[in-house]
MDAnalysis code that builds the backbone (N, CA, C; Angstrom):
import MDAnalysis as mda
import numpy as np

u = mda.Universe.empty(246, n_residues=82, atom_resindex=np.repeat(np.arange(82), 3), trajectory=True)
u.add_TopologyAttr("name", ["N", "CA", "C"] * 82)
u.add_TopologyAttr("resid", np.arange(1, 83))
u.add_TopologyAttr("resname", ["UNK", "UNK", "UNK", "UNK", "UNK", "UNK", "UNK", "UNK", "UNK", "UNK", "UNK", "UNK", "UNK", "UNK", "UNK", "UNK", "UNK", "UNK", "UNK", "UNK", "UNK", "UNK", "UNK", "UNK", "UNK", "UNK", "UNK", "UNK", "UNK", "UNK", "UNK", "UNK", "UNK", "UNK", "UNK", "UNK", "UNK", "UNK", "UNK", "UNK", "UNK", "UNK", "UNK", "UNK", "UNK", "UNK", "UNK", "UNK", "UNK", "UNK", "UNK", "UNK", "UNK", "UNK", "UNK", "UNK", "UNK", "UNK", "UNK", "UNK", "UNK", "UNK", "UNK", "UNK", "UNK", "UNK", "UNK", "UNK", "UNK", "UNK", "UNK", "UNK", "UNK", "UNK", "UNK", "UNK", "UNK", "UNK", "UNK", "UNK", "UNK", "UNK"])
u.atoms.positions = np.array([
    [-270.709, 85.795, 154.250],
    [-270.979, 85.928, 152.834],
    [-272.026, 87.029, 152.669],
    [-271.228, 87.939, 151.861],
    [-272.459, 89.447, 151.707],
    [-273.044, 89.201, 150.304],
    [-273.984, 89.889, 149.368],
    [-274.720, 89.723, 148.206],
    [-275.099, 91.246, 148.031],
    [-274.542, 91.925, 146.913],
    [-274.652, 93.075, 146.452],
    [-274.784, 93.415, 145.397],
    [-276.205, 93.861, 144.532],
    [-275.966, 94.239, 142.995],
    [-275.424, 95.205, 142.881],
    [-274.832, 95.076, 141.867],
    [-273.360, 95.836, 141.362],
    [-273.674, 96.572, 139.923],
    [-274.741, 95.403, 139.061],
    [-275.174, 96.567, 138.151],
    [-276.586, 95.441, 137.510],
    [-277.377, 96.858, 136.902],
    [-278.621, 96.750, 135.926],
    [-278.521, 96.797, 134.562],
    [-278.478, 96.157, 133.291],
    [-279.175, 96.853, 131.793],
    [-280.135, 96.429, 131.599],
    [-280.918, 96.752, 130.687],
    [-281.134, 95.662, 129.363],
    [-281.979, 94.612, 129.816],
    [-282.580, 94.668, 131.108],
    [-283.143, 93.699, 131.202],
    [-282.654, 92.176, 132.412],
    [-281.078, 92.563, 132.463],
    [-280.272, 91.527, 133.514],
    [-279.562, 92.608, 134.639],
    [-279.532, 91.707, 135.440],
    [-278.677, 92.644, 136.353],
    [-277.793, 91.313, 137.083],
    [-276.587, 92.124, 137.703],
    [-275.505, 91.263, 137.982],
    [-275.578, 91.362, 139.467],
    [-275.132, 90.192, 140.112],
    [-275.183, 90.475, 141.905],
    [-273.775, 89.815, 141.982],
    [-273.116, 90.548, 142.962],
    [-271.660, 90.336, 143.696],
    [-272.215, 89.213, 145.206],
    [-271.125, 87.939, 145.133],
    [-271.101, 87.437, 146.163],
    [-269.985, 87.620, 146.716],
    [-269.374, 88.437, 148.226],
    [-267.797, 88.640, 148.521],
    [-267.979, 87.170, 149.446],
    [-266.889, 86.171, 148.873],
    [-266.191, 85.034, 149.895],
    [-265.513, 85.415, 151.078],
    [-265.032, 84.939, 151.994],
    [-264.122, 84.408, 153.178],
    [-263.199, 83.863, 153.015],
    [-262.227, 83.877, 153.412],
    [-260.867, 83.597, 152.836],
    [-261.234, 81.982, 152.665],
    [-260.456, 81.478, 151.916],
    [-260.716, 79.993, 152.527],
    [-262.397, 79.194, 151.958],
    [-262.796, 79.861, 151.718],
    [-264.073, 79.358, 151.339],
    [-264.954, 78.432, 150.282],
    [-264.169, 79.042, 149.580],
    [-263.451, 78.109, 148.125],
    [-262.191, 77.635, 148.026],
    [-261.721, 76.124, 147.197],
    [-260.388, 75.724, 147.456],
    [-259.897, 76.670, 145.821],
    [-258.475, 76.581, 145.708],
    [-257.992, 77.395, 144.737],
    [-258.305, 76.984, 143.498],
    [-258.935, 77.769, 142.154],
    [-259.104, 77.275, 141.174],
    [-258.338, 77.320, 139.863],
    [-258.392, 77.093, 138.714],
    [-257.859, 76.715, 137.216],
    [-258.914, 78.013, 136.572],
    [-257.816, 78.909, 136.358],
    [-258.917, 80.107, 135.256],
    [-259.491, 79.131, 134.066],
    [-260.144, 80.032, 133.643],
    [-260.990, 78.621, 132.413],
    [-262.522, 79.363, 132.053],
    [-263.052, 78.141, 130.881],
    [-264.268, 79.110, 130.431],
    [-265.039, 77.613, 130.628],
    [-266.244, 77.958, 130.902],
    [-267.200, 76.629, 130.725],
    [-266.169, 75.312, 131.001],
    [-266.168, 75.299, 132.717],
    [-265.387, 74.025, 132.736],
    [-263.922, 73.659, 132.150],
    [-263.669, 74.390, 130.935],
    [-262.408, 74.035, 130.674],
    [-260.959, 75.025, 131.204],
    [-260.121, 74.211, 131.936],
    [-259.290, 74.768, 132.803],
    [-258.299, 74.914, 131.263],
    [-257.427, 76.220, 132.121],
    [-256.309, 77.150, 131.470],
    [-254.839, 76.914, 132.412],
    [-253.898, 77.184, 132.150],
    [-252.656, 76.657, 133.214],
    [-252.636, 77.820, 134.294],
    [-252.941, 78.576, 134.600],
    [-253.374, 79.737, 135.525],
    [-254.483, 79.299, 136.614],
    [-253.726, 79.567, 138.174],
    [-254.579, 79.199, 139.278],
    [-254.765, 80.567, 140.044],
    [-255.778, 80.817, 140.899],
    [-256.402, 81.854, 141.416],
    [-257.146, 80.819, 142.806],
    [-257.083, 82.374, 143.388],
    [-257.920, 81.980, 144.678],
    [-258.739, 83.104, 144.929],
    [-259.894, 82.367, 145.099],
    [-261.200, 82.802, 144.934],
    [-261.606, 83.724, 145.957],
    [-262.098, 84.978, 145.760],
    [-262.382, 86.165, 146.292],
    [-263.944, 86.565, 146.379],
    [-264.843, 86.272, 145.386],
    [-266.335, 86.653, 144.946],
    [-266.843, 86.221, 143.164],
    [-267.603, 86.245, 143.689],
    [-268.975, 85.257, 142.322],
    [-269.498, 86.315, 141.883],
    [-269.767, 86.739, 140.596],
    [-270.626, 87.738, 139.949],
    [-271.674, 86.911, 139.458],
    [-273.093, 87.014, 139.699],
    [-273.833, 85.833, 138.685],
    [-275.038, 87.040, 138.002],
    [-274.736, 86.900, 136.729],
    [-275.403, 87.750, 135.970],
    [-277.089, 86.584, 135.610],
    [-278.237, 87.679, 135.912],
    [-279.667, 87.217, 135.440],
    [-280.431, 87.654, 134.774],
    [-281.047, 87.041, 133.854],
    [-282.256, 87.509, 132.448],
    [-283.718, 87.308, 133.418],
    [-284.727, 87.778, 132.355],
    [-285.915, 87.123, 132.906],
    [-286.648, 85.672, 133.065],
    [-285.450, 85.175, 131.968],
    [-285.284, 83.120, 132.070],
    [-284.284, 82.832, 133.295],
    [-283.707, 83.626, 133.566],
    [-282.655, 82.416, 134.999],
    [-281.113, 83.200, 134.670],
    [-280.103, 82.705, 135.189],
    [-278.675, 82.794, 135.420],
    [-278.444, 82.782, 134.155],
    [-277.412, 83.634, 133.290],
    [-277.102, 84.274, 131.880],
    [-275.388, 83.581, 132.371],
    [-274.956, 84.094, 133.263],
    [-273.316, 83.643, 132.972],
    [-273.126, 84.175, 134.342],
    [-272.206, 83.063, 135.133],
    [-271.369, 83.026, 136.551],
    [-270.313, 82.953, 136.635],
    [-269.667, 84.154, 137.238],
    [-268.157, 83.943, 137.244],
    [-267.633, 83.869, 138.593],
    [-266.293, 83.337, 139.098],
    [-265.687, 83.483, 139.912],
    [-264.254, 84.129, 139.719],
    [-264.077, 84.846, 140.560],
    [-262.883, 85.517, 140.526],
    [-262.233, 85.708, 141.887],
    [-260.646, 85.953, 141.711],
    [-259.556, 85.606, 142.472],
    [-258.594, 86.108, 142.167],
    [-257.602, 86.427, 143.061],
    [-256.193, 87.013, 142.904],
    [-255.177, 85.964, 141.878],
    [-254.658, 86.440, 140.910],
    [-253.727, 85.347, 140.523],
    [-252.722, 84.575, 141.804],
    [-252.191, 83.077, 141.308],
    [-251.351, 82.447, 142.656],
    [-250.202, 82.562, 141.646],
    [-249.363, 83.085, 142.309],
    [-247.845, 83.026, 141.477],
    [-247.005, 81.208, 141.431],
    [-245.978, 81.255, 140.642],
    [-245.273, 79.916, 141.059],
    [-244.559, 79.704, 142.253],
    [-244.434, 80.822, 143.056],
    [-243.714, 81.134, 144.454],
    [-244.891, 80.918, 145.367],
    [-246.046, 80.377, 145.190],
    [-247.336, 80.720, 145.745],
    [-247.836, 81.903, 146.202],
    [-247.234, 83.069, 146.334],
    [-247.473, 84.159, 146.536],
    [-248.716, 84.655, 145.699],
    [-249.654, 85.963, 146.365],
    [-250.617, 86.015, 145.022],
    [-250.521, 87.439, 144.578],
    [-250.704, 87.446, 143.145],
    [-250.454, 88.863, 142.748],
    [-251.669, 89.678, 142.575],
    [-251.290, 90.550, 141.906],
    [-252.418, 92.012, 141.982],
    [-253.191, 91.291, 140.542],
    [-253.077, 90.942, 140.129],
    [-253.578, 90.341, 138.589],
    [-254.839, 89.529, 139.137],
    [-255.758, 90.221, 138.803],
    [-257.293, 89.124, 138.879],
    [-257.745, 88.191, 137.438],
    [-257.901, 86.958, 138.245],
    [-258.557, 86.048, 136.924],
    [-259.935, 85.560, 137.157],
    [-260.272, 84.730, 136.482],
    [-261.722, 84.226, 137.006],
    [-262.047, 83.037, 135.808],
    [-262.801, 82.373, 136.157],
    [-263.661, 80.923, 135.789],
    [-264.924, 81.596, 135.529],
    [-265.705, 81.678, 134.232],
    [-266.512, 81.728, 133.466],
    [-267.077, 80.533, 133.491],
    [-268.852, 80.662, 133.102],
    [-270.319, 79.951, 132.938],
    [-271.141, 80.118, 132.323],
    [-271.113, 79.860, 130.927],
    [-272.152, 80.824, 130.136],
    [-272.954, 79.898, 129.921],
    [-274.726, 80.229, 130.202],
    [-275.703, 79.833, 129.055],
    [-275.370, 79.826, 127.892],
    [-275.577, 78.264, 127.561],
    [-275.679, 77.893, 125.795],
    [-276.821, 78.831, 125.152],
])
């Protein structure tokens, strides 16, 4: 597991976590917990930070087709601070 910022504004900056295959089990795209009918397998975590803490965490992943195959289409599971 590597950790790389990827970008600065405004005050937050975002850090890349790259996964291992396998590292995470496959997830439900979705926003705050609530799953969407779309599954992905998980590739790396972006977790964006303010000067209060974690602003919004995402995970992202290759789409899983219905053939299980996975396509070029990236999705991801959203975390936003209320």
């Amino acid at each position: 597991m590597s950790e790389t910022k990827i970008r600065s504004s405004a005050g937050t900056s975002v850090h890349r976590v790259e996964l291992a295959d396998g590292q995470l089990p496959d997830m439900a795209c979705g926003v705050n917990g609530v799953a969407q009918p779309r599954w992905f397998r998980p590739t790396h975590i972006d977790v964006e930070f303010d000067p209060r803490g974690v602003v919004e965490t995402r995970i992202y992943g290759l789409q899983i087709k219905q053939d299980g195959s996975l396509s070029e289409r990236e999705l991801d599971h959203r975390w936003r601070r209320q």
